[in-house]
N, C-alpha and C positions, 0 to 999 in steps of 0.2 A: 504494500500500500504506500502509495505517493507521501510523504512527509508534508505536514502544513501547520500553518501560524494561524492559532484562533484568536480573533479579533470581536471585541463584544463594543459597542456602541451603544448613545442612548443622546440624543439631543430634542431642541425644541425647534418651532417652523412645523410640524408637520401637518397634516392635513389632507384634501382631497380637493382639487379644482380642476378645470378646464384648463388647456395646454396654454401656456404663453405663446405671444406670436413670433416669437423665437422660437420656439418650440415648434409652434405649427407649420413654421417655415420650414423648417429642420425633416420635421413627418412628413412633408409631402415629399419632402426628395429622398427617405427613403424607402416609402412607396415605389414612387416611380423607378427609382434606381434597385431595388428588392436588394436591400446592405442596413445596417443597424449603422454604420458609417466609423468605424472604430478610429478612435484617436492613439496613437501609442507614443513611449519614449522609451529608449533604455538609457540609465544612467550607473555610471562606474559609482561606488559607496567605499566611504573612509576605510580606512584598514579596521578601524576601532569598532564599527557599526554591530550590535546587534540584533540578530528576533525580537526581542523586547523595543529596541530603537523601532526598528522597521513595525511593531506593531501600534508603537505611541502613536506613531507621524501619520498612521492610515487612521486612527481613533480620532488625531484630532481634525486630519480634513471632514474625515464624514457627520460628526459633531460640529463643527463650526458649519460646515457649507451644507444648508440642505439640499441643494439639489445632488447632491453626491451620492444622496442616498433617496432619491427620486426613482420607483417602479411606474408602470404604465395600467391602468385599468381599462383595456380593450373593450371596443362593443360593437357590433355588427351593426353595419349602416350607420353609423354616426363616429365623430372625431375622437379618440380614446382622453381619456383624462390620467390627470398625473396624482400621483400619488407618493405622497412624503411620508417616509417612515417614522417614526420616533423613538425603535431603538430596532436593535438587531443586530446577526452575526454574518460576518464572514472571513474568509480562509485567503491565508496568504498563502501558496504554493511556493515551497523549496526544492531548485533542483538542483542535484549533484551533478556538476563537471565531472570527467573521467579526468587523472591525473594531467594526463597528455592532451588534452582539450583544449583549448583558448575559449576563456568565459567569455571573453563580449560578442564570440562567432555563437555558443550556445546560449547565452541571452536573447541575439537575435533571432534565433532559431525558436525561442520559447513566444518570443512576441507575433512571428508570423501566425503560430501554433494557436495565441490569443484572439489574433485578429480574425483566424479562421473557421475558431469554434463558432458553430451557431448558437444566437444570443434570444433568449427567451424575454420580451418586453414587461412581463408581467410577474415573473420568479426570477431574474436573475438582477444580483445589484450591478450599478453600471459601471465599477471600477473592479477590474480585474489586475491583480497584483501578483507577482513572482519573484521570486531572490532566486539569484545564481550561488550556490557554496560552491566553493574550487580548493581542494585542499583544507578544510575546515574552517575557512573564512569566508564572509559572506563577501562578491565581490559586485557584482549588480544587480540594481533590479530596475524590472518590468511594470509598466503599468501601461494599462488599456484605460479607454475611457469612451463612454458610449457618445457620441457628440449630442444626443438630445440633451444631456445635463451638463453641457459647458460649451465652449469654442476657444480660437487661438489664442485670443485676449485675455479670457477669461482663465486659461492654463497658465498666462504668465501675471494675473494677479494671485491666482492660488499659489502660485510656484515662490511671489512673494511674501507672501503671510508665511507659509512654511517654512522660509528661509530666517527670519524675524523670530518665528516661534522657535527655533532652534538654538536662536540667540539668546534665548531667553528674554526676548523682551515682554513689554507688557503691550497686549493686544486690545481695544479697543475694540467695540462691539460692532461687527457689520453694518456698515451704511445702507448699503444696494438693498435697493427692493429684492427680493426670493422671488421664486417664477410663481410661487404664489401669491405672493404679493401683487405681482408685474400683473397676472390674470384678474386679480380682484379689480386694480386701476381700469385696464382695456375695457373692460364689461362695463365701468364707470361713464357718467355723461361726458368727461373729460377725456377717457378713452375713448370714446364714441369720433368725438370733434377732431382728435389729431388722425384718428384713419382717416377723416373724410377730407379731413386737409390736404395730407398726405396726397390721397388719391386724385383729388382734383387735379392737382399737379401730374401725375401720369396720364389722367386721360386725355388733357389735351396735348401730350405726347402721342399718346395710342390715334389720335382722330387724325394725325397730321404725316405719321412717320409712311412707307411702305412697309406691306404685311410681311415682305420675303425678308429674312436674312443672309439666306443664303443661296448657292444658285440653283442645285438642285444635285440630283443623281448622277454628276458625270462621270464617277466610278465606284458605286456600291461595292462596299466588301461582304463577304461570310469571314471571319464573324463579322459583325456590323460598325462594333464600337472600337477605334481605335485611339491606343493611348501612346503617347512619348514623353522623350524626357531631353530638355535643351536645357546645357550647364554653359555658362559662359562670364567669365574673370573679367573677359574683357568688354561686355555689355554692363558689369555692377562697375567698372572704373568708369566708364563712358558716362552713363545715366547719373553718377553723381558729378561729375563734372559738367554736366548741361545744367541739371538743379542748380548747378552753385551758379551759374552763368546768368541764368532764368530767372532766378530767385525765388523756385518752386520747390517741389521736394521730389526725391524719387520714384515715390510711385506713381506723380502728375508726367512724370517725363515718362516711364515704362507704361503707364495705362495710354497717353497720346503718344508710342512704339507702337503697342498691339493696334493703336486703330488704325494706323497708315498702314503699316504691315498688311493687316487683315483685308481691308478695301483694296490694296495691291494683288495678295492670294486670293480673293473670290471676285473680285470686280462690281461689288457690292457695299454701294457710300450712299448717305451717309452710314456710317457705323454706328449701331443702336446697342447697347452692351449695360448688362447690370451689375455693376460693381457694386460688390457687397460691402460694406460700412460696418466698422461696430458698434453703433451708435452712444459707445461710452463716452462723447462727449454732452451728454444727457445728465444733468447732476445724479437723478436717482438711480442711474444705471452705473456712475461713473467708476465704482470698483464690484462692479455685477461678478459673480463666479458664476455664470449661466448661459445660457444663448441666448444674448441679446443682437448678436449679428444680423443684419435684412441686406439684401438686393437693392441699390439705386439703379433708377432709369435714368440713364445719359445717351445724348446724341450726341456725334464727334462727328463732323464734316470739315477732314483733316488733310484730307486724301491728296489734295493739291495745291497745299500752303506751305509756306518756307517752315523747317519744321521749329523752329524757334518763336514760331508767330503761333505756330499750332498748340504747341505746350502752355502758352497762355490762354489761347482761348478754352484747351480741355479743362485747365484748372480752374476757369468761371465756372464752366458747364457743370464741373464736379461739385464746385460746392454748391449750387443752386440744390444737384442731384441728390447729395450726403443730407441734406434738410429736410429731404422727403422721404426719408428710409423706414421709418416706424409706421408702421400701417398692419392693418388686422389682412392676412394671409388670402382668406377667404372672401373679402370683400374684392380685394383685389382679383380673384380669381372669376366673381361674377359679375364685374367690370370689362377686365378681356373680352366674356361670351357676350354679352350685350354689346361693347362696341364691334365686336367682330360680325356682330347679326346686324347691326345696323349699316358697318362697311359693306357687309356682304362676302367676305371673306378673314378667312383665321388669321389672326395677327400670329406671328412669332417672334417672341423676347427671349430665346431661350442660349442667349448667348451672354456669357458670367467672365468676369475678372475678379479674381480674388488673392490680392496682393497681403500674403498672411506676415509678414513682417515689420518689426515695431520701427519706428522712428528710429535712428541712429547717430549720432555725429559723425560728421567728417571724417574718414579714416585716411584721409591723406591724399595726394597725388599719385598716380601710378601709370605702369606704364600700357596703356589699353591696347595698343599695336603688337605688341611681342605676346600679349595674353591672348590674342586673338590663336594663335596656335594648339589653344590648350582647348576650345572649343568642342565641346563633343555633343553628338542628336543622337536617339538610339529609341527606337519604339519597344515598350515596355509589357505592353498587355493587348491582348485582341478578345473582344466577348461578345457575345449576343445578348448578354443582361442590361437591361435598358437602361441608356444617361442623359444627360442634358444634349442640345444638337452639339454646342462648343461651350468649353470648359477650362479657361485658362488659372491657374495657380501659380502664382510664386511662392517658394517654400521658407521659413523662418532662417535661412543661411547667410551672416552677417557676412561672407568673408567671396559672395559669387551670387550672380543670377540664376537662381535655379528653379527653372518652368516646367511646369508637370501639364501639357495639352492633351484633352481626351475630345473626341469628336467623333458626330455618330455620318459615317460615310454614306449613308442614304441622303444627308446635304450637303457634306462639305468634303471632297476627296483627300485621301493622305497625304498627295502632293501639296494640296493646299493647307494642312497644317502643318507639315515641315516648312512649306514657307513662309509661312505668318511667324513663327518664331526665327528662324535664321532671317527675317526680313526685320524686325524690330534689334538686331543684334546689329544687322546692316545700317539703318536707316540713325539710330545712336549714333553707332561709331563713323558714318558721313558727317555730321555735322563738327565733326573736331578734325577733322582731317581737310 
């Protein structure tokens, strides 16, 4: 029998409500996408670290953070509600290394293993935990994390409370509304008025854009959905030296990349794209450990402007867009069907940028031209399980650009998203050259 770390729990927050629109956001993509969406990390642990450490640090997030300890109460035909525990157990899994092993290749090994169990929404808690022991010392561990109870942001405020609480310091009682809190407001008259505010603002996007995104079938694959991966030194040296130039930041310079890019690979401007937001500049969200992230609607018609003209006008557009990101899920969704009945044809918005990394300082000058060699594209995954049409990600890597593009080839060909990313790597490093 497997060895494991019994961990007993017992906090306050709990309860039983309707999903936040974080949350709802979150359910519908994975519906459509049929994934629980697993978040993972592995992290090396002090030489000193023990079981009893590793079972404090998992007691006190799931006690402090309710949603960490958020199950799902399913129901046929209608949206599942959440459901917050107020005490419970669970199990840290210990696996032994073999002598001759390298623990961070068998930690990794343990997290795909996490990410691949299927995950039960209604019995299973949503942080899945594991220690590597290697020679009788624990040397890392695993955590999984279901993304309905947190996102990017919200990993690296928990990940700061935990570092603080380590310190021993003295913690201060959670600001952020809890997703039950967050649901109790939305349902509120004042929840009411910021969706509708919200939405106003899209639909007269929706009434004015073209319904296509993309161009269509010109080479369907089996499987259907294709994924890559474009790492590039010399597009994160680039992108911050136009920022500095601009006087913007870099994910306005990499989000106006992908839209030139994109309108080059499909022949399809203006570019219509939902950059997701995490709307923690919201006071009551502003240190949220939950899914507070939503989708902005932005129009970019970038395609044939100097691209330094362009990077200002995305960074208007963007924050107009970032303003309108808190909206009830569903309202928006019978928004779409009615203006698309009153168009007479299906709008499609189903094309996402999600630039998952923090703010940064400066890290200097570098030399973008000789990094251009280290450049690598490599398609990663091919599936028939359904995704969004286009899917761009930048990943939390302070030290490189590194874009995770999935695309579903019944509209946008392979060809054309290898070139929307080595086209935003291009289109950067022209402007310094």
């Amino acid at each position: 029998m497997a060895e494991s770390i019994v961990v007993h729990f017992q906090g306050g927050g709990s309860g039983t409500a309707p999903l936040s629109w974080g949350q709802r956001e979150l359910w519908g993509g994975m519906v459509r996408q049929q994934t629980w969406m697993p978040m993972g990390i592995v992290l090396p642990l002090p030489a000193d670290r023990t079981p009893g450490d590793i079972a404090a640090e998992l007691r006190f997030i799931l006690e402090r953070f309710p949603s960490m300890r958020t199950r799902l109460r399913l129901r046929d035909g209608r949206p599942p509600l959440q459901v917050v525990a107020a005490a419970g157990t669970v199990e840290i899994e210990v696996v032994d290394a073999a002598d001759g092993d390298d623990p961070r290749a068998v930690a990794e090994q343990v997290s795909r293993r996490l990410h691949d169990t299927p995950f039960d929404f209604e019995r299973d808690w949503p942080v899945r935990t594991a220690v590597i022991r290697h020679r009788g010392a624990l040397t890392h561990q695993v955590t999984v994390v279901c993304h309905l109870v947190n996102d990017g942001f919200g990993g690296l405020i928990l990940a700061g409370e935990v570092a603080r609480w380590h310190r021993g310091e003295t913690l201060d009682e959670p600001s952020a509304m809890s997703p039950l809190e967050q649901a109790e407001w939305q349902r509120s008259d004042a929840g009411r008025r910021q969706s509708a505010a919200a939405l106003r603002h899209w639909e007269k996007i929706l009434r004015t854009i073209d319904p296509k995104r993309f161009p269509g079938p010109l080479d369907a694959r089996t499987p259907r959905h294709w994924q890559a991966r474009f790492t590039s030194r010399a597009l994160h040296i680039a992108a911050q030296e136009v920022a500095r130039r601009t006087g913007t930041d870099r994910t306005t310079v990499l989000l106006t990349a992908f839209a030139v890019a994109l309108a080059r690979a499909t022949g399809v401007h203006p570019v219509v794209v939902r950059v997701v937001v995490s709307n923690r500049f919201r006071r009551a969200l502003a240190e949220s450990v939950s899914p507070v992230s939503q989708p902005a609607l932005c129009v970019l018609d970038v395609a044939d402007r100097p691209f330094a003209e362009a990077v200002q006008q995305t960074g208007q557009r963007a924050l107009a867009a970032y303003k309108h990101a808190y909206f009830d899920p569903d309202d928006l969704d019978a928004l779409i069907a009615r203006v698309s009945a009153e168009r007479g044809q299906d709008i499609d918005i189903a094309c996402y940028f999600n630039d998952r990394r923090v703010p940064a300082p400066d890290a200097g000058a570098g030399n973008f031209q000789a990094a251009l060699s280290e450049t690598t594209f490599r398609w990663i995954a091919r599936q028939d399980r359904s995704n969004e049409r286009l899917f761009l990600t930048i990943s939390a890597d302070p030290d490189t650009v590194d874009l995770d593009i999935c695309g579903d080839t019944e509209h946008i060909a392979p060809a054309a998203l290898e070139a929307c990313v080595r086209g935003m790597e291009a289109v950067v490093v022209a402007e310094l050259s």
